[in-house]
C-alpha positions in Angstrom: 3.5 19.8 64.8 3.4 20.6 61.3 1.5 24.3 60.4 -1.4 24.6 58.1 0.9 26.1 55.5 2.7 22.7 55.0 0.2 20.9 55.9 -1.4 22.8 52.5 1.7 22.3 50.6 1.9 19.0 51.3 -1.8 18.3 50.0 -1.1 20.2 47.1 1.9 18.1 46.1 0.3 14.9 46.8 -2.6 16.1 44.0 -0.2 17.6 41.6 1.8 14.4 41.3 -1.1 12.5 41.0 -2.3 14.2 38.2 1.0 14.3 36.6 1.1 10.5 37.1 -2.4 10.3 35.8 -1.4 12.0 32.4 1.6 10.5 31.6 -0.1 6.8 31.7 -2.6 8.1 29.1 -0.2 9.9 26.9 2.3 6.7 26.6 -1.0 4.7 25.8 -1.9 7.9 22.9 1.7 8.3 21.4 3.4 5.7 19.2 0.5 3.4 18.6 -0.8 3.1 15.5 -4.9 3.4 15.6 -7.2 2.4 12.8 -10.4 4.1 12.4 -13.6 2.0 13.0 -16.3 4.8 13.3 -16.8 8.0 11.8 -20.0 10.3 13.1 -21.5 12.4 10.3 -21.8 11.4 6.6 -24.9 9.7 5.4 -23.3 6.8 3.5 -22.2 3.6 5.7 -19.1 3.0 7.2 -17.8 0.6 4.9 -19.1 2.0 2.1 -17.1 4.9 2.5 -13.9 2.7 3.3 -14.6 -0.3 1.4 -10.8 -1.1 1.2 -8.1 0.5 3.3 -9.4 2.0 6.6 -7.9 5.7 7.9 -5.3 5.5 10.7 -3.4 7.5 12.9 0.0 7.6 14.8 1.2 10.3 17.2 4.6 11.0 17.4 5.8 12.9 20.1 8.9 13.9 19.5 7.9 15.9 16.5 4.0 17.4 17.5 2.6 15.7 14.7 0.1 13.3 13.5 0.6 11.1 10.8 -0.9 8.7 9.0 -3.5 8.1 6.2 -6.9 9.1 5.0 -7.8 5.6 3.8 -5.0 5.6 0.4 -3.7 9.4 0.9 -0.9 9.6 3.2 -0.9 13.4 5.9 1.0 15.1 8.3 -0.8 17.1 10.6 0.5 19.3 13.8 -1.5 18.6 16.8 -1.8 20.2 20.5 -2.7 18.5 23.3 -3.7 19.7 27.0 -4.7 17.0 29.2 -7.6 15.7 27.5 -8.1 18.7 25.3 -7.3 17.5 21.8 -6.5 19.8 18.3 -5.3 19.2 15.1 -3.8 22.2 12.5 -4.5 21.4 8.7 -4.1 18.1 7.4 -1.2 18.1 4.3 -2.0 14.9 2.0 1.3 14.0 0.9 0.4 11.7 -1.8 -2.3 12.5 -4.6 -4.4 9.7 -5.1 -8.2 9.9 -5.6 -9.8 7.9 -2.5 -13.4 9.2 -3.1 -16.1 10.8 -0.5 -14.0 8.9 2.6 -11.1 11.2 2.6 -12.9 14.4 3.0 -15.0 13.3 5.4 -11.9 11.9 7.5 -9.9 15.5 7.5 -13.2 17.4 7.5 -13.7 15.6 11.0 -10.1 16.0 12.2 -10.7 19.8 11.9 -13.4 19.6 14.6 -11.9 17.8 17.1 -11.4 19.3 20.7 -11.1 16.6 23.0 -9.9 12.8 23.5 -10.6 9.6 25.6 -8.9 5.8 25.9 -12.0 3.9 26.9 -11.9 1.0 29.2 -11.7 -1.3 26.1 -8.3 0.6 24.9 -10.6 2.6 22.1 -9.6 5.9 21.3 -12.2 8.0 20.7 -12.0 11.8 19.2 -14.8 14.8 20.3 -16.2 17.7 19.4 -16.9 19.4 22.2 -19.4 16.5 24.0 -20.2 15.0 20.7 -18.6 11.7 19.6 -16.9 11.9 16.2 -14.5 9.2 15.5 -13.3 5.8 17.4 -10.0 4.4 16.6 -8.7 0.9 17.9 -5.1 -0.2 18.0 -4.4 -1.8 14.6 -3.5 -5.2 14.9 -3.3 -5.2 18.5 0.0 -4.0 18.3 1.8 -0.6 18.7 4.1 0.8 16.4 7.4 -0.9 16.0 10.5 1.4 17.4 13.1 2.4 14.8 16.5 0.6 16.0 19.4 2.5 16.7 21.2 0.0 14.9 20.5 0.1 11.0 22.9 -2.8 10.7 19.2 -4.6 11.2 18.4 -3.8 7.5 19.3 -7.3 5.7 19.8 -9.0 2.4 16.2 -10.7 1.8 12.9 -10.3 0.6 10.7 -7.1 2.2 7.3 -7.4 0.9 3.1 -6.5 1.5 0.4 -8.2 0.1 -3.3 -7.8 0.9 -4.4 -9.9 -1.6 -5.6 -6.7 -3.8 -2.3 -4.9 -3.6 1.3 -6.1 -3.5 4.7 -4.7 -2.9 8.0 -6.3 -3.7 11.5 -5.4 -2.2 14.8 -7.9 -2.9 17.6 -6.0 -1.0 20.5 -8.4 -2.5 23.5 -6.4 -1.5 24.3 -4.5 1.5 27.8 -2.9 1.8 28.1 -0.3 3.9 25.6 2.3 3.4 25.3 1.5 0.0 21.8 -0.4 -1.0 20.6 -2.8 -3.9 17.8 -4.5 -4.7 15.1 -5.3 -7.2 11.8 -3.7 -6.5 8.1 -4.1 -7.7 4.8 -2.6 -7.9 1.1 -4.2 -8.1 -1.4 -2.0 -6.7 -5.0 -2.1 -7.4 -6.1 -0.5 -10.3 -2.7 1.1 -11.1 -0.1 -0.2 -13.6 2.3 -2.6 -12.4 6.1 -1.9 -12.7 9.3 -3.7 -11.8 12.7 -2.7 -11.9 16.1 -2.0 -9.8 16.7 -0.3 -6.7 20.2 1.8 -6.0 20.2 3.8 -3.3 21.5 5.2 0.4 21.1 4.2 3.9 21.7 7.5 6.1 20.4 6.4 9.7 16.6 5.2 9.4 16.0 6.6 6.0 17.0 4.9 2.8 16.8 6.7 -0.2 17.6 6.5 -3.8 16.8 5.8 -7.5 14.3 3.3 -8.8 14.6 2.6 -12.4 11.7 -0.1 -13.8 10.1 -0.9 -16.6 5.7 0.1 -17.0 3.8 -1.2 -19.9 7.0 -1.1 -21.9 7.9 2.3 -21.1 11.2 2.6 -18.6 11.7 5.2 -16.3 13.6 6.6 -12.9 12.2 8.2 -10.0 13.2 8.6 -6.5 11.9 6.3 -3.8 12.3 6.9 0.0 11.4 3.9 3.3 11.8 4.3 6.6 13.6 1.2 8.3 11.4 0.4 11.4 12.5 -3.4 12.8 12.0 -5.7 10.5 10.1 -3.6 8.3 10.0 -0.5 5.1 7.5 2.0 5.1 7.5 4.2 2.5 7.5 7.9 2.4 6.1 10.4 0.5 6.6 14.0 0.1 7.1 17.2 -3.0 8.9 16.2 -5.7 10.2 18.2 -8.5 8.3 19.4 -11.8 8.9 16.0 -13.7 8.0 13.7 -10.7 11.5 12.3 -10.8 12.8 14.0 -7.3 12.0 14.8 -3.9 11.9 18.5 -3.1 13.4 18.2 0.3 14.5 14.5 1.6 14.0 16.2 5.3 10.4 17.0 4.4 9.3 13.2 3.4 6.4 12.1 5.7 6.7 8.2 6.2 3.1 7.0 6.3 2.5 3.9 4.2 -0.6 1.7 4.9 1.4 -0.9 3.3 4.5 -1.8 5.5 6.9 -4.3 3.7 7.9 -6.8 6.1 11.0 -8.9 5.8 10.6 -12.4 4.6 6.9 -12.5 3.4 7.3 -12.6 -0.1 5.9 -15.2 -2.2 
């Protein structure tokens, strides 16, 4: 007949594997997903008006702590803890400069506050402060966020591109020989200069880097450009870069959190 000591420890076993159980199923539903905000508690001008174009989104990556993402067209990098369903971010670090009017400070503003998370029965995640809804997230286009292959043999001769009718990004890879990349490579974002020119660079695991030289309103220069190989996609990365904007600071500092994913075999 089993004592009340075991018949204790027993219990207590039972309900600390069931909580661990309980917390792992939400975490592998928080981490890895990438979430697009679709309500923000607070400012006085409407939702849309604040985020007419691009909306804010969020990816947690565990292996690194940190929250990445965008603050609609401004890419960050923030550390975050998490303790069950006790939520906290550290300060936000735009990585890219862009002005993206009163939406971005609102967005990081909020992130500062928050304390506390929930996935609600509809697969929403929704950010607290304290009791006080603050911001909802839903998974952005149903999907979760594409795992890098161990094998960057995947990365192809073709066509990478994004286009969302206002913006559009061009990549022609048209030689791959070893680690050694080429291609021809094109900007047209909204209400920025378009520019088009070649692409010579390095493949070293996930992370292709190297020197884009193009051509913008007749004017030719060369600056270092950075993507992330994620299945059959580039994201791009941004990070420091030196005095004359022609070189990144640190390569192992480059947070890869492009809204605009090129995607192999889209172009026009």
């Amino acid at each position: 007949m089993k004592t009340p000591t075991a018949l204790f420890i027993a219990f207590l076993t039972i309900i600390l594997s069931s909580c661990s159980s309980t917390k792992k199923t939400v975490d592998n539903k928080l981490y890895g997903t990438l979430w697009e905000l679709e309500y923000l508690s607070g400012p006085r001008i409407a939702f849309q008006g604040l985020y007419p174009d691009r909306k804010p989104q969020i990816t947690f990556v565990e292996e690194t702590g940190r929250a990445e993402g965008t603050n609609s067209c401004n890419g960050y990098s923030a550390p975050f803890t998490i303790d069950g369903n006790k939520l906290s971010f550290g300060e936000p670090g735009p990585t890219t400069l862009m002005f993206c009017g009163q939406g971005e400070a609102f967005f990081v503003n909020t992130m500062k506050k928050i304390t506390a998370y929930t996935i609600d029965k509809d697969g929403k995640l929704n950010l607290f402060m304290d009791d006080v809804p603050m911001m909802r997230f839903k998974i952005k286009d149903n999907s979760t966020a594409v795992k890098i292959p161990e094998d960057t043999s995947l990365l192809n001769t073709g066509c990478y591109a994004f286009d969302d009718s206002k913006s559009s990004i061009e990549f022609d890879i048209t030689s791959v020989k070893a680690n050694k990349i080429k291609g021809m490579l094109s900007y047209n974002l909204y209400e920025k200069d378009a520019n088009k020119g070649s692409f010579l660079g390095t493949l070293n695991g996930d992370k292709l880097i190297g020197k884009y030289t193009f051509s913008s309103e007749g004017t030719e220069s060369v600056r270092e450009v950075a993507f992330q190989v994620k299945g059959i996609s580039l994201v791009e990365g941004y990070g420091s870069v030196n005095e004359t904007g022609t070189k990144f600071k640190d390569p192992n500092k480059i947070s890869y959190t492009s809204a605009m994913p090129l995607t192999l075999g889209s172009c026009k």
